[in-house]
C-alpha positions in Angstrom: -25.6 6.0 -25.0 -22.1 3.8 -25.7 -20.4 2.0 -23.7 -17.4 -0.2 -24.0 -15.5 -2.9 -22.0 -12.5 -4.3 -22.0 -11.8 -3.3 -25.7 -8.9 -4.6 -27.7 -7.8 -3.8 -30.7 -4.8 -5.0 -33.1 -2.5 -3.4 -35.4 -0.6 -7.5 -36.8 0.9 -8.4 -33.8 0.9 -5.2 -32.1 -2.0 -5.0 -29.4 -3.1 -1.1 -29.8 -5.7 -0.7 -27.1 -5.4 -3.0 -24.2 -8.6 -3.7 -22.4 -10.4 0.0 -22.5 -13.6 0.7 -20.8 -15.1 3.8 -20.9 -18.8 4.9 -21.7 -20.9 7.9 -22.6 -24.0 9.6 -21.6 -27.1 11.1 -24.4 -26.2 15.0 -24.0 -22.7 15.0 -22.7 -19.3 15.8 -24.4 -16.8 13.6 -23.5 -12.9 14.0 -24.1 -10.1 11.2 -24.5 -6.7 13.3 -24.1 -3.1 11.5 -24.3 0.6 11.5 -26.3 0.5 10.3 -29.7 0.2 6.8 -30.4 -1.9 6.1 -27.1 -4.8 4.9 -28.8 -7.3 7.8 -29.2 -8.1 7.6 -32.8 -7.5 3.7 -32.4 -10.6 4.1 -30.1 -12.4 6.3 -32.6 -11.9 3.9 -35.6 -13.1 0.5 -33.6 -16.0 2.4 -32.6 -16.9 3.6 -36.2 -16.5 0.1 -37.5 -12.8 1.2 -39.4 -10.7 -1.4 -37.3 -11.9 -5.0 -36.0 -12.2 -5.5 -31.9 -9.9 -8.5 -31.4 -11.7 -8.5 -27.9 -14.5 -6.3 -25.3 -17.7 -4.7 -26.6 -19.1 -1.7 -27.6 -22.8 -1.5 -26.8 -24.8 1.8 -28.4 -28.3 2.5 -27.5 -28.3 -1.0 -25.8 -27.4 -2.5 -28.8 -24.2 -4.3 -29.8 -22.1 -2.6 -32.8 -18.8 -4.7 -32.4 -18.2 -6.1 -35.8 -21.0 -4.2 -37.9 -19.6 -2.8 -40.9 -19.2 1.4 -41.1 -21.8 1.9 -43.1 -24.4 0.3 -40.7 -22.8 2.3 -38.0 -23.7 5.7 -40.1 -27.1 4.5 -40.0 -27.5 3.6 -36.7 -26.0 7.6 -35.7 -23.4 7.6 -35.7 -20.7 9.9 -37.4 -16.9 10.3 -37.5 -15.0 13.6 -38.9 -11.7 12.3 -39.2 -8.1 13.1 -38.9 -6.9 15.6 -41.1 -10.3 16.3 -42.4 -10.4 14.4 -45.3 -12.8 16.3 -47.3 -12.9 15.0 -51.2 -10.6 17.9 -52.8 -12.0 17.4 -56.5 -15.5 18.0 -55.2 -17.4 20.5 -54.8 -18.4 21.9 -51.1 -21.6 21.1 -51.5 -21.3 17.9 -53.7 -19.6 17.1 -50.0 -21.9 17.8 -47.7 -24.2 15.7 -50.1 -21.6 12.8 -49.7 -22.5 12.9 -45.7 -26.4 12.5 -46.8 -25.1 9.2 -49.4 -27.0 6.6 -47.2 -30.8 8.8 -46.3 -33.6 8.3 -48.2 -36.1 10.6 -46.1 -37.0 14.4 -47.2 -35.0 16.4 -44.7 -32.0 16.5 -45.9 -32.4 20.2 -47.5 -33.7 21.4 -44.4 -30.4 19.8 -42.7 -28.2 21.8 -45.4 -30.0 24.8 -44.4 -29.0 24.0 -40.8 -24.8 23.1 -41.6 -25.4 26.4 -43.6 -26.3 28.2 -40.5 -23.6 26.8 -38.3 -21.0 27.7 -41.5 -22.2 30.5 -43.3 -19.2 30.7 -45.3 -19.6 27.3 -46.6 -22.9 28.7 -48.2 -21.1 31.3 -49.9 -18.4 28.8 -51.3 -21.3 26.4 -51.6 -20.2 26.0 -55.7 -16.2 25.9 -55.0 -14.4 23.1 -54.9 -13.3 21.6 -51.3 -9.6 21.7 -52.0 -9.9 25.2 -52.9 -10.7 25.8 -49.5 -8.6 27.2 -46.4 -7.7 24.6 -43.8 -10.3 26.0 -41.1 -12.9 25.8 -44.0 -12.2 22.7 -44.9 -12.6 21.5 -41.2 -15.8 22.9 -41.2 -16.9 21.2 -44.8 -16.2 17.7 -42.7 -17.6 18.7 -39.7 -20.7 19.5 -41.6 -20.7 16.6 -43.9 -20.6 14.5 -40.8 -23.4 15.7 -39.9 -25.5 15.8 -42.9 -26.0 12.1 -41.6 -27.9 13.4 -38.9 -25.7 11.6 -36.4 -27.0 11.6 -32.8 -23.4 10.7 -31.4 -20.4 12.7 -33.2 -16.6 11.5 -33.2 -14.4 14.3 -33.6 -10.8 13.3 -34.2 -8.4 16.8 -33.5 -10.7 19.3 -34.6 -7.8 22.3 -34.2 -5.2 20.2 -36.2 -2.7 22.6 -37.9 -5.4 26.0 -37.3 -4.9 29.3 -36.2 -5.8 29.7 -32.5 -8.6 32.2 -33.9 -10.2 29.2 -36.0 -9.7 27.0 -33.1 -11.5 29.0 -30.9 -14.5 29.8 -33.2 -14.5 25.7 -34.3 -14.3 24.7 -30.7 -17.4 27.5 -29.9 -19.5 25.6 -32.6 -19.1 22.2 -31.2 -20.4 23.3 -27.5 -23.1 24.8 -30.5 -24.0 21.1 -32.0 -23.6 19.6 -28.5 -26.3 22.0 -27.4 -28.6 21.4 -29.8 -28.7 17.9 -28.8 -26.1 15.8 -30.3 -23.4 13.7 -28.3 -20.0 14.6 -28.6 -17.0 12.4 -28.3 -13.6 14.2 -28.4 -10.5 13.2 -29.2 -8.4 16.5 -28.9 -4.0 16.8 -28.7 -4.8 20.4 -27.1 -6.3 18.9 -23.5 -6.7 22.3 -21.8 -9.2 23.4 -24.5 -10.4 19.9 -24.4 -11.0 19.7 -20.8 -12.5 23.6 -20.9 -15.5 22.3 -23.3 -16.1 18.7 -21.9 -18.3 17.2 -19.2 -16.1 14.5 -18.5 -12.7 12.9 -19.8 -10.4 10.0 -20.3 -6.5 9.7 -20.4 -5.3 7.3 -22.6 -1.6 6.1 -22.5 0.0 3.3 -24.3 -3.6 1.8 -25.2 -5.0 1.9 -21.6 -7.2 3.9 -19.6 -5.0 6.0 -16.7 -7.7 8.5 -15.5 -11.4 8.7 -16.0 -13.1 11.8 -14.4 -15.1 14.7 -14.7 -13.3 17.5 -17.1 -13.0 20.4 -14.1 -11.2 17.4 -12.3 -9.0 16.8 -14.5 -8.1 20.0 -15.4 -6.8 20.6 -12.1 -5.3 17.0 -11.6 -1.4 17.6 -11.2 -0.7 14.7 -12.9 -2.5 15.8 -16.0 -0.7 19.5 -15.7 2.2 18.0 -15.3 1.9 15.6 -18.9 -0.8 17.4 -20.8 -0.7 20.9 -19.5 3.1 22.5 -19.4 2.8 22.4 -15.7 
């Protein structure tokens, strides 16, 4: 479904991802774990469309995306829930999950409401509130769900269990393996590996804006170099 080669990307004159290949399969979810600063939601952004390439590819459903602007990106199915959530405080939670819907024009997209209501019932009940009114696990929901009021077929998920409870983590991570298996792609970008590795089919370590380990998730989770960095080993 994506794949990219060689990737570089460039904050001025400081080289943020250095020549990163990795690719993704329809179905799977796949993980990139490392420190901060290694690149992860570098990798995110450049694939969204958010940061220029300086160099490599990134070819989605056979088709080339490097360059294309977000919005195109959105179009073509692709969704991002960002760092920190970034949900529109003044808004209401379902002005919101409107927002994710800003760029369809077809007749689904109260049936797809119906379906992020499902998923987050308690987004239906706080359906009139407004977004920053909202507990932090709630408002990780609102963007999860906005993301996918695009009807994305590939999901970017940038640290889903920033600053939650380990209860909301645990019922957030349950309903992404939920999406996933309903049929839509999942890449991962998670500081907590071990939970990261738990739900994934396969994963990537970044470090220092390069690719040290590529493997399935089970592999990784018992890789003693990865226990020994990610784990507390």
């Amino acid at each position: 479904m994506l794949v990219i080669k060689n990737l570089e990307t460039h904050y001025g004159n400081i080289r943020a991802l250095k020549g990163i290949s990795l690719e993704i399969k329809k179905g799977e979810i796949v993980t990139l774990i490392g420190a901060n600063g290694a690149g992860k939601t570098t990798t995110l952004k450049t694939i969204s469309g958010l940061i220029k390439p300086t160099r490599g590819t990134i070819t989605y459903e056979g088709q080339e995306i490097s360059g294309k602007a977000p919005d195109a990106i959105v179009q073509m199915g692709i969704s991002q829930v960002p760092e920190g959530r970034r949900v529109f405080t003044r808004l209401t939670v379902l002005e919101n999950l409107e927002m994710g819907a800003y760029a369809r024009r077809d007749q689904e997209i109260g049936q797809d409401m119906d379906k992020v209501f499902g998923l987050f019932p308690i987004l239906k009940e706080r359906q009139r509130q407004p977004a920053g009114t909202l507990s932090g696990g709630e408002q990780q929901m609102l963007a999860i769900g906005r993301a996918l009021m695009a009807r994305p077929k590939l999901l970017l998920l940038d640290e889903p269990s920033m600053g939650l409870a380990p209860l909301i983590v645990r019922t957030i991570f349950n309903i992404i393996q939920n999406i996933n298996a309903q049929g839509t792609t999942i890449l991962l970008v998670e500081q907590n590996a071990h939970l990261a590795l738990s739900v994934a089919d396969r994963g990537y370590v970044l470090e220092t804006g390069q690719v040290q380990l590529a493997d399935e998730a089970k592999k990784l989770l018992n890789d003693p170099r990865v226990r020994k960095a990610y784990l507390g080993d």
